[in-house]
C-alpha positions as CSV (number, residue, x, y, z in Angstrom):
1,X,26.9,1.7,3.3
2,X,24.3,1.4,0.9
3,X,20.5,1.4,2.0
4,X,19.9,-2.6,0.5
5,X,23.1,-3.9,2.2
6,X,21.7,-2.0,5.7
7,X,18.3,-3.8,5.0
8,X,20.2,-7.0,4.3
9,X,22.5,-6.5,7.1
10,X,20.2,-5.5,9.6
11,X,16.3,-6.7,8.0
12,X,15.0,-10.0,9.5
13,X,13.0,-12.4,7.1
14,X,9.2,-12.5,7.5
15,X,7.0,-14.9,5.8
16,X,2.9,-15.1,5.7
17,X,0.5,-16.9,4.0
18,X,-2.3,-15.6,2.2
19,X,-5.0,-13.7,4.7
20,X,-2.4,-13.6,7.4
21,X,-2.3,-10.0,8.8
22,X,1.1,-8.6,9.4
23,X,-0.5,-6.1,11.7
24,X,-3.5,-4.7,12.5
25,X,-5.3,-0.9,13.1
26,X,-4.5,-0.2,16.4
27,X,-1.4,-2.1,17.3
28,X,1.8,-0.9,18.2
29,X,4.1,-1.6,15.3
30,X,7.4,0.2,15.0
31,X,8.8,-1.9,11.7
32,X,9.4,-1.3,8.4
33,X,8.3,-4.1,5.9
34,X,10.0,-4.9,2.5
35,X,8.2,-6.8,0.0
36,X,10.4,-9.3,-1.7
37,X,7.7,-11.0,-3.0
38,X,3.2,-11.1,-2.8
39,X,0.9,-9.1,-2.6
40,X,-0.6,-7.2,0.4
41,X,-3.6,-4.6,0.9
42,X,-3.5,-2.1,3.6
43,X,-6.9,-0.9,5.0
44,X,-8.9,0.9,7.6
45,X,-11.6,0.5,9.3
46,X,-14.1,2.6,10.6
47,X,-15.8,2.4,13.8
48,X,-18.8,1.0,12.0
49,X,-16.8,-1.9,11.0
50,X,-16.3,-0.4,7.2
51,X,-13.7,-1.2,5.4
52,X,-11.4,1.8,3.3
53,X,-8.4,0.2,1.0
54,X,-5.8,2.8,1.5
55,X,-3.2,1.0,-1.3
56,X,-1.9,-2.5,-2.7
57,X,1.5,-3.3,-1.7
58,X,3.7,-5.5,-4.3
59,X,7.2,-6.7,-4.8
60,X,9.6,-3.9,-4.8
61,X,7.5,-2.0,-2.7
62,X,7.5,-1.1,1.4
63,X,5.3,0.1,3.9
64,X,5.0,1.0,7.7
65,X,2.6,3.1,9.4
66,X,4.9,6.5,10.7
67,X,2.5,7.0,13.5
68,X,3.1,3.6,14.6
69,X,6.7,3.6,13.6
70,X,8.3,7.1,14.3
71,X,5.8,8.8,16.6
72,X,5.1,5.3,19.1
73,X,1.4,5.7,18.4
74,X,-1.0,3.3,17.0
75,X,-1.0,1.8,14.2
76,X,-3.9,3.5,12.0
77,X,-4.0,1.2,9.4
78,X,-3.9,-2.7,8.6
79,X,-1.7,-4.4,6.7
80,X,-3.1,-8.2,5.3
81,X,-1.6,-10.8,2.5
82,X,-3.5,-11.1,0.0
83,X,-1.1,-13.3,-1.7
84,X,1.9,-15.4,0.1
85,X,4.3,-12.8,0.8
86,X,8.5,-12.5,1.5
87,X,9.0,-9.4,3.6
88,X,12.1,-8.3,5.1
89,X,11.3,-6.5,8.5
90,X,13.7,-3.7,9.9
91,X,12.9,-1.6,13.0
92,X,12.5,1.7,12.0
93,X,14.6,2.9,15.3
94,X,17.6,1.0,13.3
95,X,16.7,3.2,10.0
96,X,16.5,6.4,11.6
97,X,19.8,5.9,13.8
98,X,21.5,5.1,10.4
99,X,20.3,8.1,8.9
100,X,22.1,10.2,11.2
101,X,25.1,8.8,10.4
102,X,25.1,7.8,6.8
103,X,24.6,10.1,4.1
104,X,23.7,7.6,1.4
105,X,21.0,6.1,4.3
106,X,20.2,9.4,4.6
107,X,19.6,10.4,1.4
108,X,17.4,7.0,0.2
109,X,15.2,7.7,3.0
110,X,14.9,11.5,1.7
111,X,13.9,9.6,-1.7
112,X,11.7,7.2,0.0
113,X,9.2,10.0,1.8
114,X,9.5,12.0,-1.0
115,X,8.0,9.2,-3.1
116,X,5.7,8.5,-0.2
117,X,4.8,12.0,-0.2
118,X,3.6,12.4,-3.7
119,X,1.9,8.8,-3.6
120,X,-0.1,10.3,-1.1
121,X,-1.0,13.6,-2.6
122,X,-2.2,11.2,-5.9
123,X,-4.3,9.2,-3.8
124,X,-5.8,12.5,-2.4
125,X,-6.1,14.2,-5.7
126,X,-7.5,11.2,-7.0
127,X,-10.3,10.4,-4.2
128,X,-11.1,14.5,-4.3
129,X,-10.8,15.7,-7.7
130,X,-11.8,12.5,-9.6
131,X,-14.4,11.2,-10.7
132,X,-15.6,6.9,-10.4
133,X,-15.2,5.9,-13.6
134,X,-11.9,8.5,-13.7
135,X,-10.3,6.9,-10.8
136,X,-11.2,2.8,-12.5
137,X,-9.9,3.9,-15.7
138,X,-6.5,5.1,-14.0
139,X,-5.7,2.0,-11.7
140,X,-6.6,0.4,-14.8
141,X,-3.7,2.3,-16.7
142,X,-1.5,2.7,-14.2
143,X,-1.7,-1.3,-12.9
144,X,-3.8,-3.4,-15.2
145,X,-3.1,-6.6,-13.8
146,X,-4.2,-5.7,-10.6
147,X,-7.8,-6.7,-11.8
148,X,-6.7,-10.2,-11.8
149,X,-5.2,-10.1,-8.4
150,X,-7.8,-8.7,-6.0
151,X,-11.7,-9.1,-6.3
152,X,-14.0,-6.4,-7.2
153,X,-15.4,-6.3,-4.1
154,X,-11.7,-5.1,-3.2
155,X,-11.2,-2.7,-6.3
156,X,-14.5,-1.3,-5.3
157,X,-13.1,-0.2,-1.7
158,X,-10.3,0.8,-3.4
159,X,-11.7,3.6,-5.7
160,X,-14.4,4.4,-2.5
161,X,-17.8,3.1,-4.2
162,X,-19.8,0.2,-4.0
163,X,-19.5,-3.3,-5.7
164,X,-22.6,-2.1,-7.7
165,X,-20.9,1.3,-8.3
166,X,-17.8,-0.6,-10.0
167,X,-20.3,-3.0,-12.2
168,X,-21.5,0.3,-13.2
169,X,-18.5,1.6,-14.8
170,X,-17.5,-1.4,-16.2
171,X,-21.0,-2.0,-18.2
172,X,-20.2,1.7,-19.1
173,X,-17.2,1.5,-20.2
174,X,-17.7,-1.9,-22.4
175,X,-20.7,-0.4,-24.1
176,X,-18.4,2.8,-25.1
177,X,-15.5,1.0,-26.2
178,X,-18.1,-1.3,-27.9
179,X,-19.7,1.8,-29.7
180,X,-16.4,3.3,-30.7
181,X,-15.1,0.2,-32.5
């Protein structure tokens, strides 16, 4: 059995309207989420009440938190709609059992932390090795439209500066593209 007719199978349907969290930092959450269709953000906050945008989640995409899911502890992050979202929900007991028994489950979920694995280590090289205006310019290469979908307030979490920080780059980068032409 393939991986989409185990999720199909197995997944239970999940809808939430925009600003509906599908869980929060801290809870116990053991599912996997698959998003047929929105748009989420997943976050942390810090004990001072700070918000950090870890990633935007879209169609095509999914998410859980492992240390939620796989190793029973807390959540570390929150997941929030930003747009009305379709998710299929799959305990990720079900996936890992699967695995052990079915090489093509076993083998997309190989794929899937491998993918997960390099996301991560961009992220990382991203937040370490770039700079501001280096990491706006890339989200705004790699997902241009996500500009229209979140505010700036959001983008500005996102790339780890300030609202003021983003308008910033932005002037900067108009008045160079303005120069050039």
């Amino acid at each position: 059995m393939k991986l989409g007719e185990f999720i199909a199978r197995n997944g239970t349907p999940l809808v939430r309207e925009a600003g509906e969290h599908v869980f929060r930092q801290g809870d116990q959450n053991q599912s996997l989420y698959f998003v047929k269709d929105g748009l989420l953000k997943a976050y942390y906050l810090s004990t001072d009440g700070k918000e950090n945008i870890k990633s935007f989640i879209s169609k095509g995409y999914s998410i859980t938190s492992l240390m939620a899911s796989h190793a029973g502890k807390p959540s570390t992050f929150s997941l929030v709609c930003l747009k009305p979202c379709e998710l299929t929900v799959l305990p990720f007991s079900a996936l890992h059992e699967a695995s052990r028994t079915n090489a093509d489950i076993a083998a997309s979920i190989v794929d899937f932390l491998l993918n997960f694995a390099m996301k991560k280590e961009a992220r990382e090289y991203e937040l370490l090795c770039l700079s501001p205006e280096e990491r706006y310019k890339k989200l705004l290469e790699e997902t241009p439209q996500i500009v229209n979908l979140v505010t700036q307030n959001e983008i500005a979490r996102y790339l780890g500066i300030t609202p003021v920080g983003l308008s910033r780059i932005k002037k900067r980068i108009i008045t160079t593209a303005t120069q050039n032409s």
